[in-house]
C-alpha positions in Angstrom: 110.5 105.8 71.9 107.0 106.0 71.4 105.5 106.6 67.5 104.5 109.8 67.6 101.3 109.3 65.5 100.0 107.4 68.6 100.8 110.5 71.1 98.5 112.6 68.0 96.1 109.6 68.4 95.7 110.3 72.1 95.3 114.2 71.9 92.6 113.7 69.2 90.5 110.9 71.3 90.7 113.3 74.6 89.7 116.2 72.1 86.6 114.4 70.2 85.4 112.9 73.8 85.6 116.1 75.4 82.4 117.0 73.7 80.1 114.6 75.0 82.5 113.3 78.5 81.2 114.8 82.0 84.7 115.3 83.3 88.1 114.6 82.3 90.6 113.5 85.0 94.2 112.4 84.6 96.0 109.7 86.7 99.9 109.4 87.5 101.4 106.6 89.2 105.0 104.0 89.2 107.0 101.9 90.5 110.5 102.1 91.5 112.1 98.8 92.2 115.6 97.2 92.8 115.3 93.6 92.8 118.4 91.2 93.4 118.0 87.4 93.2 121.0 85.1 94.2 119.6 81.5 93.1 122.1 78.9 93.7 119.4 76.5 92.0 119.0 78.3 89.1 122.0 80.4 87.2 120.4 81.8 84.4 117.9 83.3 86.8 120.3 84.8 89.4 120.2 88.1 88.5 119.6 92.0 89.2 116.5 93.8 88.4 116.3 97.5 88.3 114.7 100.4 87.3 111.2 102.5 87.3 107.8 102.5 85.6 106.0 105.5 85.3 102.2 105.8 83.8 100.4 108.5 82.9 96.8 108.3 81.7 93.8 110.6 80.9 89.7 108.9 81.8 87.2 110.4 79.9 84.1 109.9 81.8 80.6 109.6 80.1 78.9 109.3 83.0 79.3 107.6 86.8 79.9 104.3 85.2 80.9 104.1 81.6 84.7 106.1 80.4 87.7 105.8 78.0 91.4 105.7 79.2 94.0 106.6 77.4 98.2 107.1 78.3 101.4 105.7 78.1 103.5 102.9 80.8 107.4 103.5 80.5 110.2 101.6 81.6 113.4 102.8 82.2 115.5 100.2 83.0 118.7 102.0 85.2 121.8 101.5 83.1 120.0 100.7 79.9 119.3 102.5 76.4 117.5 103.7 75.0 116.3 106.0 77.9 112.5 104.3 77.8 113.6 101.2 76.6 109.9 99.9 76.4 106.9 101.9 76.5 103.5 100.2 76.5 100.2 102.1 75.5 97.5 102.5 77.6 94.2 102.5 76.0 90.7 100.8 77.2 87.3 101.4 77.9 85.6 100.4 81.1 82.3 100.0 82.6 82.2 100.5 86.7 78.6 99.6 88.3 78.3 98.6 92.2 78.6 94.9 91.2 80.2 94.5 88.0 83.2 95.7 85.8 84.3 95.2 82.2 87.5 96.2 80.9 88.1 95.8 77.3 91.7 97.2 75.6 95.3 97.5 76.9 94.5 98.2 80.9 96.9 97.9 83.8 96.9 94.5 85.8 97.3 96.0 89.2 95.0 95.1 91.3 92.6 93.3 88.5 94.8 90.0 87.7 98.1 90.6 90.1 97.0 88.7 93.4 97.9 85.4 91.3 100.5 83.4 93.5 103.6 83.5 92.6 103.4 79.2 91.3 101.6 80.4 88.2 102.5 83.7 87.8 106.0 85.1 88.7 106.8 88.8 90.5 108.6 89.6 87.4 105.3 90.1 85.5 105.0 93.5 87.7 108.4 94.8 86.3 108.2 94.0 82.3 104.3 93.2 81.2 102.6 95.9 83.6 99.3 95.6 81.2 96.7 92.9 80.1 95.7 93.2 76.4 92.5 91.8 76.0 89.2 91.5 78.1 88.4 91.7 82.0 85.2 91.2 83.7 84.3 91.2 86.9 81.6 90.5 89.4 82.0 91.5 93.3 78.8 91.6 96.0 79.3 91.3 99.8 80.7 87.4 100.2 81.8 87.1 96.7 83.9 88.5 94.3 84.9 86.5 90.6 87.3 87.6 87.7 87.6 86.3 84.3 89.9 87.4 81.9 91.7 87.3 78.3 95.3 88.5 78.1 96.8 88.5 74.1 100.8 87.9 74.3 101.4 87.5 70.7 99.5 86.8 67.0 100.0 85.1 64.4 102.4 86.3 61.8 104.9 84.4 59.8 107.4 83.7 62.4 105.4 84.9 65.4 103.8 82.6 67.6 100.0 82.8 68.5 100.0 83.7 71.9 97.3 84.5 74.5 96.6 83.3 78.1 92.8 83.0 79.7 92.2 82.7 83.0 90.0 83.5 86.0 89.9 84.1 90.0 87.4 84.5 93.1 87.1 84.7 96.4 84.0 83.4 98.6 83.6 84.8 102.4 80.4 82.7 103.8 80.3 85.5 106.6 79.9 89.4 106.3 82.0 89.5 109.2 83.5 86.2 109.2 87.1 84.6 109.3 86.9 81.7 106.8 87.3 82.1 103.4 87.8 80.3 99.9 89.7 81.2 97.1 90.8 79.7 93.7 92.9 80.9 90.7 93.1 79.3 86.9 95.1 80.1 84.1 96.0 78.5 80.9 98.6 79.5 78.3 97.5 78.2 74.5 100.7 79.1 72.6 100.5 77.7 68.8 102.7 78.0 66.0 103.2 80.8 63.5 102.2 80.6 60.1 104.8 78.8 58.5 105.0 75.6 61.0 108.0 74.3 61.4 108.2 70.1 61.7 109.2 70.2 65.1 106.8 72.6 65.9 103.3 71.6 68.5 100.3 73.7 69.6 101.2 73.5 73.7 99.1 74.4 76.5 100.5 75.4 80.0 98.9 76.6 82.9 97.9 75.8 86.5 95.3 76.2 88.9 94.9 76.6 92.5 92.4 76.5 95.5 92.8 77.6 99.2 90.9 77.3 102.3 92.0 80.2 104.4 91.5 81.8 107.9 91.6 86.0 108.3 92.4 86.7 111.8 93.0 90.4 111.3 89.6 91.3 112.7 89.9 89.0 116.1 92.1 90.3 119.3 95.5 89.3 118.2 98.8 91.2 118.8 99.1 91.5 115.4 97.8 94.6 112.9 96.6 91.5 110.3 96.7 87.5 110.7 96.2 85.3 107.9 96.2 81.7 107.5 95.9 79.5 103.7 96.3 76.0 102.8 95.5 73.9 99.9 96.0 72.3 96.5 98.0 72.7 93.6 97.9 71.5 89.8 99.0 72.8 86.2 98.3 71.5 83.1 101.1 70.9 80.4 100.9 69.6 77.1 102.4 69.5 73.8 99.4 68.4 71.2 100.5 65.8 69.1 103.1 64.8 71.2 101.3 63.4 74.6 98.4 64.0 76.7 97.8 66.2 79.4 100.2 66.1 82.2 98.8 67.3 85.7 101.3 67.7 88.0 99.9 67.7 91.6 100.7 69.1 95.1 100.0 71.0 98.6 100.5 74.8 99.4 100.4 76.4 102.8 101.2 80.1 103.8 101.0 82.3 106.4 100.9 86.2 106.3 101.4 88.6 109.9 101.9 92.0 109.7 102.9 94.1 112.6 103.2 97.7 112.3 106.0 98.3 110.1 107.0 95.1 109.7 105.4 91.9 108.1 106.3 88.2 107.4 105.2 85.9 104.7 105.8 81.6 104.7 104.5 79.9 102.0 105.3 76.1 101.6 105.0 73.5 98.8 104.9 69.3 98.7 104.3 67.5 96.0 105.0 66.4 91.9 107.6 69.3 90.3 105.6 71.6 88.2 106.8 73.5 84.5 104.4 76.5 84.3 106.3 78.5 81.6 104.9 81.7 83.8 105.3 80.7 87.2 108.1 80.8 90.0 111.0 78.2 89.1 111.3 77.1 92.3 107.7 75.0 92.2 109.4 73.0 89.8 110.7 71.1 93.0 109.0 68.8 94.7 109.8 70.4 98.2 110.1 74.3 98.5 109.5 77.0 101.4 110.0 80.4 101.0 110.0 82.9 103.4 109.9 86.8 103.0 110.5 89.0 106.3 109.3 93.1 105.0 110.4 96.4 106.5 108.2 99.6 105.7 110.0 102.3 105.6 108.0 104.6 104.0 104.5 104.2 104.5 102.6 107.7 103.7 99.0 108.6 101.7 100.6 108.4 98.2 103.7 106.7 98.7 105.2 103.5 100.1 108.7 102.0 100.1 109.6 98.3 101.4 112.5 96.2 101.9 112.0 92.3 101.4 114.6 90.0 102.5 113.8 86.8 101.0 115.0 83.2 101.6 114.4 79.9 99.4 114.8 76.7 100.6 115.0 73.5 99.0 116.3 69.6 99.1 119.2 70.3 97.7 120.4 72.8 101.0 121.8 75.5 98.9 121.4 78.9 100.9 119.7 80.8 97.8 118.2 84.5 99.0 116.8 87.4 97.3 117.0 91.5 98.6 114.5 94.3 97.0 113.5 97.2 97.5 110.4 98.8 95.8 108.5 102.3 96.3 105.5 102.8 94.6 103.7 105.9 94.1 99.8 106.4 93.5 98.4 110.5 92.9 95.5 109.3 92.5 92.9 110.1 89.7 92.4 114.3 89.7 89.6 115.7 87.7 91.0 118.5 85.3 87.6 119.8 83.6 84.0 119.6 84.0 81.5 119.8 80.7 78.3 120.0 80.8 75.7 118.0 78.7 
């Protein structure tokens, strides 16, 4: 459960920053989710995931651009104990403008750092490491938009690992209105040893990168509600220091996304050299891979929404591997709670 001299920590940062803050809101949002994977291709994977996240956070606001967040992230894990059985703290400050933002502390990922595909950064991350710890900044206009960030996994102790991954992201629409688009994502993973370095210990660096070319058709006279159509190229980076070079693992990826209604379908398709991103999806660690994800929408209201995705994997080795979820999230919305005035 959570210390309670951080829960006093939190009451006396809302209570100091009342005196100077605008307004003081408070958020509430989660994630239900039950998640079960039936991978012929890899048994130590094939398992069920299930349970809820719930976070709860207070903003005090300095002015239109500039506040301090503070809360809590719980998971509760159905079946397990104790009843939370992790709890991360939420704690940042951020700076909003029209074009930029900056996030600096523990902050949630959603929607900052969680359109990554899957290749370098698994689904799982959603359930069990909801936050980044670190730095985020951001700059967005009309055709562009570009995201850098640091996320800390781990320091340096005497048999801790120094852990921390950096990465970045964009997307570049030529035309205001216009159906072509690019888009790249880069991360790398420098894990290094702990203090007292074992022989058979290395510094190794793991990540990956990707760039796609991609068409939006949502906005053209289709039958569908959104059309949208990606290709291009794959690489990560692996390396033990010490041991060998860089090893850059290379491919092609193509996907397709339709939505109709209630109902949407996503393909996405790999060829090439076998990849080991210690974060990504195992299944890129073959050299042929499609999967394909057929979603029903259930629930679909202002605050709430509830899916169902039936997933199938296919590979060269012809095993029938699928995957069933369903997840609801929830989103209140931020709600102001006081006003002060200057």
């Amino acid at each position: 459960m959570i210390n309670k001299h951080y829960l006093l920590f939190i009451l006396f940062c809302i209570t100091a920053a009342t005196a100077s803050a605008q307004s003081v809101d408070v958020h509430f949002n989660g994630l239900g989710y039950l998640d079960n994977r039936e991978y012929k291709e890899f048994v130590p994977r094939s398992r069920t995931y299930s349970g809820t996240r719930v976070a709860l956070d207070f903003g005090l606001n300095l002015d239109s651009v500039n506040r301090f967040v503070v809360g809590v992230n719980g998971l509760r894990e159905f079946g397990a104990k104790p009843f939370f059985g992790k709890i991360d703290p939420v704690f940042y400050y951020e700076h909003h403008s029209t074009n930029w933002q900056f996030n600096a502390g523990a902050f949630p990922r959603e929607n900052l750092v969680s359109d990554f595909p899957r290749a370098l950064m698994n689904d799982t991350l959603r359930y069990f490491r909801p936050n980044v710890e670190g730095l985020l900044a951001r700059y967005k206009n009309e055709h562009f938009t570009e995201t850098f960030f640091i996320d800390w996994l781990s320091r340096q102790t005497m048999t801790d690992r120094e852990q921390f991954i950096f990465g970045a992201s964009g997307k570049y629409t030529p035309k205001l209105e216009g159906s072509f688009y690019v888009k790249h994502y880069f991360f790398l993973l420098h894990d290094a040893g702990a203090e007292v370095l074992l022989p058979t210990d290395h510094i190794n660096d793991n990540g990956g990168a990707q760039i796609r070319l991609g068409m939006d058709f949502s906005r053209k006279q289709t039958i569908f509600d959104s059309l949208t159509v990606e290709a291009g190229g794959m690489m990560s980076l692996e390396r033990s220091r010490g041991f060998d070079g860089f090893r850059t693992p290379k491919g092609i990826v193509a996907s397709v996304y339709l939505n109709y209604h209630r109902f949407a379908l996503y393909d996405e398709f790999y060829k090439g050299e076998g990849h080991n991103i210690v974060y990504g999806d195992s299944y890129f660690s073959k050299k042929t891979y499609n999967r394909v994800d057929i979603m029903y929408t259930p629930l679909l209201f202002k605050n709430i929404k509830g899916q169902f995705i039936f997933s199938f994997h296919q590979t060269p080795e012809g095993t029938s591997s699928s995957q069933q979820a369903f997840r609801v999230t929830f989103d209140l919305g931020r709600k102001v709670i006081a006003r002060f005035k200057e």
